[in-house]
N, C-alpha and C positions, 0 to 999 in steps of 0.2 A: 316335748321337752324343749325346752329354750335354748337361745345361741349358745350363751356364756356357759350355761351345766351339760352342754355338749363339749363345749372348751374343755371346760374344767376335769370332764371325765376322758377327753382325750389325754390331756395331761398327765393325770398319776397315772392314766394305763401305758405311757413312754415315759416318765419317770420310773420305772415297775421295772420296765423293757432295761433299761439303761444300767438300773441297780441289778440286775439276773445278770447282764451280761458284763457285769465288772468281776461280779462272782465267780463265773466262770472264767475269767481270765484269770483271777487270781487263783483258780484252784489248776487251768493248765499251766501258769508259769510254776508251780510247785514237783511238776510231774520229772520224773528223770528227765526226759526227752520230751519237752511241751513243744506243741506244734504251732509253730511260730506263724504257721500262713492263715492257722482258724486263728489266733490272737492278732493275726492285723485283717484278717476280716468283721471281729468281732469289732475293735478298735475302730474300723470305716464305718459300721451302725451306730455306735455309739456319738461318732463327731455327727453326723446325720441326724439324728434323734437329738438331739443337745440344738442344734439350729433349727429343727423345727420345731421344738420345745419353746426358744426363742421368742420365734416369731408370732407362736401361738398365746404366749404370754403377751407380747407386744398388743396383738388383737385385742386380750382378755381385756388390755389397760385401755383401748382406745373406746371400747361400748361402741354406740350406733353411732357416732360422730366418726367421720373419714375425714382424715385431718392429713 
C-alpha cells in the first residue's frame, strides 16, 4: 500500500474517531447529570485528533517534495 492511501485511510479512520466522539458528547450533555470529566476528556482527544488530522493533511499536500 502506498504512502498517500495510508494517509488517506488514516484520515477518515480519525475523522470517524472525532465524529463518534462529538456524538457521544452530545448525547452525555443531554443526560440529567452528564459527566463533565469524560466530556473534557472526550474534548482533550478530539483537539488531538483535529491537529493530527492537520498535520497529516499538511503531509498528504506536500507528496515526495520536503519543502
Amino acid at each position: 500500500m502506498g504512502r498517500n492511501k495510508k494517509l488517506r485511510l488514516r484520515l477518515e479512520s480519525l475523522k470517524g474517531r472525532i465524529t463518534d466522539h462529538r456524538i457521544k458528547i452530545a448525547l452525555e450533555q443531554q443526560r440529567a447529570h452528564p459527566d463533565r470529566r469524560l466530556i473534557k476528556h472526550w474534548m482533550v482527544e478530539i483537539e488531538a485528533w483535529e491537529q493530527t488530522v492537520a498535520n497529516l493533511e499538511r503531509r498528504l499536500k506536500k507528496g515526495k517534495r520536503h519543502d
